[in-house]
C-alpha positions in Angstrom: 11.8 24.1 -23.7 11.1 24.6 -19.8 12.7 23.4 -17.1 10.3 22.5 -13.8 11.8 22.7 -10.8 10.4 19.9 -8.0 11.0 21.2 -4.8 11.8 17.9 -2.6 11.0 17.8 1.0 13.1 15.5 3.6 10.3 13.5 5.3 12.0 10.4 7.2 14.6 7.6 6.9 14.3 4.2 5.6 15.4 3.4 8.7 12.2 5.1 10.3 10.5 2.5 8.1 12.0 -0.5 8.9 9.8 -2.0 11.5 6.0 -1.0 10.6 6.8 -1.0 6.5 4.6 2.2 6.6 4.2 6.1 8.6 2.0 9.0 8.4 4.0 12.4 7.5 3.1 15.8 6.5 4.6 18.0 3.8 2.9 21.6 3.9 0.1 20.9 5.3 -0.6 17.7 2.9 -0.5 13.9 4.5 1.4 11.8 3.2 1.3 8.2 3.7 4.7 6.3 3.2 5.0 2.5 2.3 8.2 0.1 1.9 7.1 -2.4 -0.4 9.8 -5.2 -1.7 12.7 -2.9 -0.9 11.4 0.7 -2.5 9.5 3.8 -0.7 6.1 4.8 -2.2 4.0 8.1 -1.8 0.1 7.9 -1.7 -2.2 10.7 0.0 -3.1 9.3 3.1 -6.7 10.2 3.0 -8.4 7.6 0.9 -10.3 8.5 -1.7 -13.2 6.6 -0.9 -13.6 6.1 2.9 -11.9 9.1 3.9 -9.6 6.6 6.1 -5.8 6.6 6.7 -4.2 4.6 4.2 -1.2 4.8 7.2 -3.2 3.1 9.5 -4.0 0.2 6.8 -1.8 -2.6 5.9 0.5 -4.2 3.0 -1.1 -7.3 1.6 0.8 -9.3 -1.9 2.2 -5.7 -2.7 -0.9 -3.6 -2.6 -1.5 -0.9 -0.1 -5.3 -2.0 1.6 -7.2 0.7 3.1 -8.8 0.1 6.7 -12.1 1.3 5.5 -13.5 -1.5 2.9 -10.5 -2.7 2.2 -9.7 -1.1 -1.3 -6.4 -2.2 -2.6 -4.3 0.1 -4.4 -1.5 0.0 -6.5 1.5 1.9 -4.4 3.2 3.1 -7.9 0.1 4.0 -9.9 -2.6 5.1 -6.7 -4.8 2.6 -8.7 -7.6 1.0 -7.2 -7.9 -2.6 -8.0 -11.3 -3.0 -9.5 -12.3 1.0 -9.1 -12.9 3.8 -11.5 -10.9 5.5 -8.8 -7.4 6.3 -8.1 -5.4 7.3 -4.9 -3.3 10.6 -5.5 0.3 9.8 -5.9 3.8 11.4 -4.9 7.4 11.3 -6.1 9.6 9.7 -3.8 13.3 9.8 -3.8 15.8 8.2 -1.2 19.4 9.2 -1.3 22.5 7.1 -0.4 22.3 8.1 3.0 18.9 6.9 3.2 17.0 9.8 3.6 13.6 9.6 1.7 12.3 12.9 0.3 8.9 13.6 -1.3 7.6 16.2 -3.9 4.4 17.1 -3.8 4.9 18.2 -7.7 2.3 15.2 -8.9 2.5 16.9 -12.7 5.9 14.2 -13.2 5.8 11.2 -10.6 9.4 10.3 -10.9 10.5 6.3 -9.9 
């Protein structure tokens, strides 16, 4: 059997999330939008895949991340889009007892 290896990448603090519930960072060159939704930190590519807007710059509405373009609504877990054939890329995510979130961009085994 073979082991993969997920190479994690420290991207920000829950702290750093606190007040907005949502940032814009990059990992190698990839965007990554991060979201606190009802206490946990999700990972979605922050280009949407329909408007080509930042899901960053959108807001958090009954648990669904909503994009600023035409207001698609995605599932923050799954990168679903509520009522789409189309789904937003997703991340692992991982925050440690310090609170220091980390993200993979390994999207072969999303981890929660």
């Amino acid at each position: 059997m073979e082991t993969q290896v997920t190479e994690w990448h420290e991207v920000a603090t829950v702290r750093d999330l606190e007040a907005r519930k949502r940032m814009a960072v990059t990992v190698g060159g990839t965007t990554i939008a991060l979201f606190s939704i009802k206490g946990a930190v999700y990972a979605l590519a922050d280009t949407c895949v329909h408007e080509q807007r930042q899901l960053s710059k959108g807001a958090v509405l009954f648990g669904k991340v909503i994009c600023p373009g035409h207001q698609w609504k995605f599932d923050p877990e799954t990168g679903e889009a509520e009522g789409q054939d189309r789904s937003q890329p997703v991340y692992p995510v991982r925050v440690d007892e310090n609170g220091t979130i980390s993200v993979s961009l390994d999207r072969a085994g999303v981890l929660r």
